[in-house]
C-alpha positions as CSV (number, residue, x, y, z in Angstrom):
1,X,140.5,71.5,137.5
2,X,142.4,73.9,140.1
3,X,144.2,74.2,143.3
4,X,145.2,75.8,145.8
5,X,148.5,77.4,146.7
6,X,148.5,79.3,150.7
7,X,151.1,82.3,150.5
8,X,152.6,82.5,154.4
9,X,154.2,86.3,154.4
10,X,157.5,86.3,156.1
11,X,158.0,90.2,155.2
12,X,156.0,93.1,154.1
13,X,154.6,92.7,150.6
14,X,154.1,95.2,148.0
15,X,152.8,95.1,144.5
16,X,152.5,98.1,142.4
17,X,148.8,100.1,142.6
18,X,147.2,102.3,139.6
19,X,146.8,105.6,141.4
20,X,149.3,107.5,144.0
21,X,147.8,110.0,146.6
22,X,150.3,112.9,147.4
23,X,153.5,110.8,149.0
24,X,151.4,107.3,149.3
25,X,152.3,105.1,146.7
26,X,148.8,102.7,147.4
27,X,149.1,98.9,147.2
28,X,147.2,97.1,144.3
29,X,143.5,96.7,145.6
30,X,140.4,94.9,144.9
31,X,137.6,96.6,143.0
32,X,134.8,95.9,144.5
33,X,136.2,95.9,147.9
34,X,139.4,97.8,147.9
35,X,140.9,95.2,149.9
36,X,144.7,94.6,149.2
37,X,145.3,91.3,146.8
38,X,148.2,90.0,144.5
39,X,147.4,90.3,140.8
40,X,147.6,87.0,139.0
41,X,150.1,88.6,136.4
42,X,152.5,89.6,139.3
43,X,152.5,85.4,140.7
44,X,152.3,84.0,137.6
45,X,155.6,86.0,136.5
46,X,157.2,85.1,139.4
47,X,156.5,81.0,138.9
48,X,157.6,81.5,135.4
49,X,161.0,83.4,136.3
50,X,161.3,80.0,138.7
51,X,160.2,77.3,136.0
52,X,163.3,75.2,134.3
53,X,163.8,77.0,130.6
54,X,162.4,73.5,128.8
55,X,159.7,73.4,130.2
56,X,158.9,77.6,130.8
57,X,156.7,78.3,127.3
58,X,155.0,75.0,127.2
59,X,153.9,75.5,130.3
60,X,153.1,79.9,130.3
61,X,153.1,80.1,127.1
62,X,155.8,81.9,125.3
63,X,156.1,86.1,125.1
64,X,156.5,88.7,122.6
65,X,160.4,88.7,123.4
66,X,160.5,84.8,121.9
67,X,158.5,85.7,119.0
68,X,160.2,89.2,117.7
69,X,162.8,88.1,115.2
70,X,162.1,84.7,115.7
71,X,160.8,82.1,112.7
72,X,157.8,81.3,114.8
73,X,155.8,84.3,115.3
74,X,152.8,83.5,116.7
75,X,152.0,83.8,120.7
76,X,151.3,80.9,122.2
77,X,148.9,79.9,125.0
78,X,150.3,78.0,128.2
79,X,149.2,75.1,129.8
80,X,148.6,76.4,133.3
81,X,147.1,79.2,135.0
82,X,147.0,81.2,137.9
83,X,144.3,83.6,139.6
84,X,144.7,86.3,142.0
85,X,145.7,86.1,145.5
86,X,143.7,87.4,148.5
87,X,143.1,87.8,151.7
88,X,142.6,85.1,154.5
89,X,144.0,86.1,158.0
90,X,145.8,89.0,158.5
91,X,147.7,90.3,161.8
92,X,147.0,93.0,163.9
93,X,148.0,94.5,167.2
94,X,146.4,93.9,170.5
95,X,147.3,95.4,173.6
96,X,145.5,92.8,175.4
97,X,146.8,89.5,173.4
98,X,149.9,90.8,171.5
99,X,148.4,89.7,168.4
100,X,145.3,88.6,166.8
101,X,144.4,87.5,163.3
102,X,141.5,89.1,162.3
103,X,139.2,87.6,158.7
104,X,135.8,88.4,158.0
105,X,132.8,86.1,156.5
106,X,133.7,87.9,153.3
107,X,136.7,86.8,153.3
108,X,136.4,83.1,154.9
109,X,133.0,82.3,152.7
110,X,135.1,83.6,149.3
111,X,137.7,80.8,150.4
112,X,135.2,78.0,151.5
113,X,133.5,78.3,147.9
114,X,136.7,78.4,145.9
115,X,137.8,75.0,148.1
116,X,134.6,73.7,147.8
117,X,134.6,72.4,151.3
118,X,131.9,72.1,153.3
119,X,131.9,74.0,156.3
120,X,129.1,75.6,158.5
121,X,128.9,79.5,158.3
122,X,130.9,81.4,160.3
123,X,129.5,85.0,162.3
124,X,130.9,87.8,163.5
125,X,132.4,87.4,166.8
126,X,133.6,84.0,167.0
127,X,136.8,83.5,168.5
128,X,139.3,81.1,170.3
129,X,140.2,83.8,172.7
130,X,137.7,82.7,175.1
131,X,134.8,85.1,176.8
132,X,136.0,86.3,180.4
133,X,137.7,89.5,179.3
134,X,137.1,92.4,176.7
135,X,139.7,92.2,173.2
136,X,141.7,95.3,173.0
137,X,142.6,95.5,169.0
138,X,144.5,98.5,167.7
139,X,141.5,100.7,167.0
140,X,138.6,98.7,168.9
141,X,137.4,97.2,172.1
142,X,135.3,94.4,171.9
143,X,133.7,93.8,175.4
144,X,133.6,90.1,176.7
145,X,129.9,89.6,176.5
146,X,129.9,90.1,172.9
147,X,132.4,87.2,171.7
148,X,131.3,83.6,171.0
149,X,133.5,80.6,171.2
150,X,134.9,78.7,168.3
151,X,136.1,75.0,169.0
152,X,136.7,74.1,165.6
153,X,138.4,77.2,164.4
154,X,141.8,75.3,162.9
155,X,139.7,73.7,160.2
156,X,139.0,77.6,159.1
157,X,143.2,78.2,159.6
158,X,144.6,76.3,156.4
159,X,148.0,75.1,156.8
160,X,147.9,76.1,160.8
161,X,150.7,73.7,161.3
162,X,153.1,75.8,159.5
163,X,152.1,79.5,160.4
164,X,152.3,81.1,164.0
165,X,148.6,81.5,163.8
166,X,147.3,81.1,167.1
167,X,144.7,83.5,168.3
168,X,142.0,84.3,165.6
169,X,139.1,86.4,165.6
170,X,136.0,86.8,163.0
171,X,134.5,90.3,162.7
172,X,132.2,91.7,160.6
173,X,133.4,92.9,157.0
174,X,132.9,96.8,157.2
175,X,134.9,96.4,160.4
176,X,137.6,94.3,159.6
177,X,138.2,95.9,156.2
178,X,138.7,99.1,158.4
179,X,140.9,97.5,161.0
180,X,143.1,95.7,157.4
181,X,143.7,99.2,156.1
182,X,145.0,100.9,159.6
183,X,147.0,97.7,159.8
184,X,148.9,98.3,156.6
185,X,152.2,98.8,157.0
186,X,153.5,102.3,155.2
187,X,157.5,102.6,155.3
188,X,158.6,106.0,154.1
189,X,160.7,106.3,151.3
190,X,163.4,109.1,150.4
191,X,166.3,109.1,147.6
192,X,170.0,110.0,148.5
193,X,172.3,111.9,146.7
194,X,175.9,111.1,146.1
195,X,176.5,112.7,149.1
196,X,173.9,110.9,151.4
197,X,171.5,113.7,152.2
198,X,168.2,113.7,151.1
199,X,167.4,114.5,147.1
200,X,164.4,115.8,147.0
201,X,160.9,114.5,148.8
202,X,159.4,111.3,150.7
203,X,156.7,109.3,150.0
204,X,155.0,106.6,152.1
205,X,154.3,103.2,150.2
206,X,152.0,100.4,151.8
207,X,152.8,97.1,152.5
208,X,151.0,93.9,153.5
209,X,152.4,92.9,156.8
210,X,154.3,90.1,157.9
211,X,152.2,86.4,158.7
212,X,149.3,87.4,157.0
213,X,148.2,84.0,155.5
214,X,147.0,84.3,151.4
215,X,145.9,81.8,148.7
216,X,145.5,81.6,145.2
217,X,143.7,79.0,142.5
218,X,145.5,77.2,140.2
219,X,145.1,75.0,137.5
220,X,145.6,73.7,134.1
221,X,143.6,75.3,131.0
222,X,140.7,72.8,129.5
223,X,141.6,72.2,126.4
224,X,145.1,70.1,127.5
225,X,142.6,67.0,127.8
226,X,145.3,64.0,128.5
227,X,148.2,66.4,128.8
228,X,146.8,67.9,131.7
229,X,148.4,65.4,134.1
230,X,151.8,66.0,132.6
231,X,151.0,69.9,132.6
232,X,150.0,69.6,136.6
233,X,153.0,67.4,137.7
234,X,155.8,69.9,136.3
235,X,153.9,73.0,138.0
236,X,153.8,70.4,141.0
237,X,157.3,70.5,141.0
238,X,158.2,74.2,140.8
239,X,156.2,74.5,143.8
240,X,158.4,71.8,145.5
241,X,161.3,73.3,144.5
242,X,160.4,77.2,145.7
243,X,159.5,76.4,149.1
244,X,160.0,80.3,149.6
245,X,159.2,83.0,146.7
246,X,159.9,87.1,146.4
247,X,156.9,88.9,145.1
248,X,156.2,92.0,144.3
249,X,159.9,93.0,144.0
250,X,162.5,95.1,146.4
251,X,164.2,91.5,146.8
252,X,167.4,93.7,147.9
253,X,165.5,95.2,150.6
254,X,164.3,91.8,152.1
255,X,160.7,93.0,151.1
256,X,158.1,90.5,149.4
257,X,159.6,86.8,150.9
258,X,156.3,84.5,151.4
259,X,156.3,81.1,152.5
260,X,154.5,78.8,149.3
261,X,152.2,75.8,150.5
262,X,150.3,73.4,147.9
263,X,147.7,71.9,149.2
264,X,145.7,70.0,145.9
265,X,142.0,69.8,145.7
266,X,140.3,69.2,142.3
267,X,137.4,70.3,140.9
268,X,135.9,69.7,137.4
C-alpha cells in the first residue's frame, strides 16, 4: 500500500548534491533526468527526528547509534517507508503574467501513474492563461496561436486549495527542464572572519524556489500484515502534527520550510 504526501515550499530548498563545479555547490539531482528532487533518506530523517521516541524505531527501524554498546545488536527494519520527492509545478517569472507554473508531461504522467488516477493525457501547450496574447516566460515567448486551453486544469493542481497556484502552463520536457534549471535559485555564499570581512572565497549554492508544489509515496513495508493499520495511523499522525517541516537543513537561515499535505490513496 502507499500514499501520498504534497510538499508546498514556503522557502528555497536545498539538499546536499555529489559533485561541486568551481563556486556552485549543485542541488541533489535526478539520474536520468538531472532534474532537482529530495532524496528519500533526507525526508525520511526529517519524519523520524519528528516521530514521538516510543514509537521512533518501531516505526524507522532503529540505527547503529541504539545498537553500539547496547544488549540488542542487531539493526532492525521499520515499519514504514518513504520514496523520493520530485517535481510537480514549479514557478517561474513572466513579464507578461507575474508568474506562471510551468510542469511537463514527464513530470505530470510520473505523478498520474504513481496516484493511479485516471486522467486523459496532457500536451504541450495547454494552459489556463487563455489564447488572445503571446506568454512572455523568463527565457521564452510563446506566441498566442500556439497555446491550447485547459478547463479542467485544477484536477492536474493537487491540493490547489492550499497553494497560490493559479496560472499554469504545460510545456514540453526538453523545454521546461531548461526553463527549471535557469529558474533555480543560486544565493552566494561567503565566510566572515572575527572581524566581519570576508575569509577567503564565495561560492554560489542552488536552491529550489519558493511555491514549487512536490510529492512523495509513502507506505508501510509488506511484511507488517495486520500491523500495518497500526503502522499507518501513527505515521498518520506525525503528519497531523508537522503541518510545516525544515528540509534539507540551514533551519537558522529560514531556508528549507515546506508546507506537508497527506492526501491517502491505497494501492495493493
Amino acid at each position: 500500500m502507499f500514499n501520498i504526501a504534497y510538499l508546498y515550499l514556503l522557502s528555497p530548498l536545498h539538499t546536499g548534491g555529489t559533485t561541486q563545479e568551481g563556486n556552485l555547490l549543485g542541488i541533489a539531482r535526478e539520474s536520468h533526468t538531472e532534474l532537482p528532487y529530495i532524496p528519500s533518506s533526507t525526508i525520511r530523517g526529517r519524519l523520524r527526528a519528528s516521530t514521538p521516541a516510543q514509537s521512533r524505531n518501531r516505526l524507522w527501524g532503529n540505527t547503529i547509534e541504539d545498537v553500539m554498546g547496547g544488549e540488542n545488536t542487531n539493526l532492525t527494519q521499520g515499519q514504514v517507508w518513504v520514496g523520493d520527492g520530485s517535481l510537480l509545478w514549479v514557478p517561474v517569472p513572466s513579464l507578461s503574467h507575474g508568474v506562471i507554473w510551468i510542469s511537463c508531461p514527464m513530470l505530470l504522467h510520473r505523478w498520474q501513474r504513481l496516484t493511479g488516477q485516471t486522467l486523459e493525457t496532457v500536451a504541450p501547450y495547454r494552459t489556463n492563461l487563455g489564447n488572445n496574447k503571446p506568454v512572455y516566460l523568463k527565457d521564452a515567448i510563446l506566441k498566442a496561436e500556439n497555446l491550447k486551453g485547459w478547463d479542467n486544469w485544477q484536477k492536474w493542481v493537487p491540493i490547489h486549495e492550499q497553494t497560490q497556484i493559479e496560472r499554469v502552463l504545460v510545456l514540453p520536457d526538453q523545454h521546461c527542464k531548461t526553463l527549471i534549471e535557469t529558474s533555480l535559485w543560486r544565493q552566494v555564499k561567503v565566510k566572515l572572519n572575527e572581524h566581519k570581512t570576508v575569509e577567503g572565497g564565495f561560492r554560489y549554492e542552488e536552491a529550489i524556489p519558493p511555491d514549487t508544489l512536490m510529492y512523495f509515496p509513502w507506505g508501510t513495508v509488506a511484511q507488517l500484515n495486520g500491523a500495518a493499520t497500526k503502522a499507518k495511523s501513527d505515521l498518520q499522525d506525525v503528519f497531523d502534527s508537522h503541518p510545516v517541516l525544515q528540509i534539507g537543513g540551514q533551519e537558522s537561515l529560514g531556508r528549507g520550510f515546506v508546507k506537508l499535505v497527506v492526501t491517502p490513496r491505497s494501492q495493493p
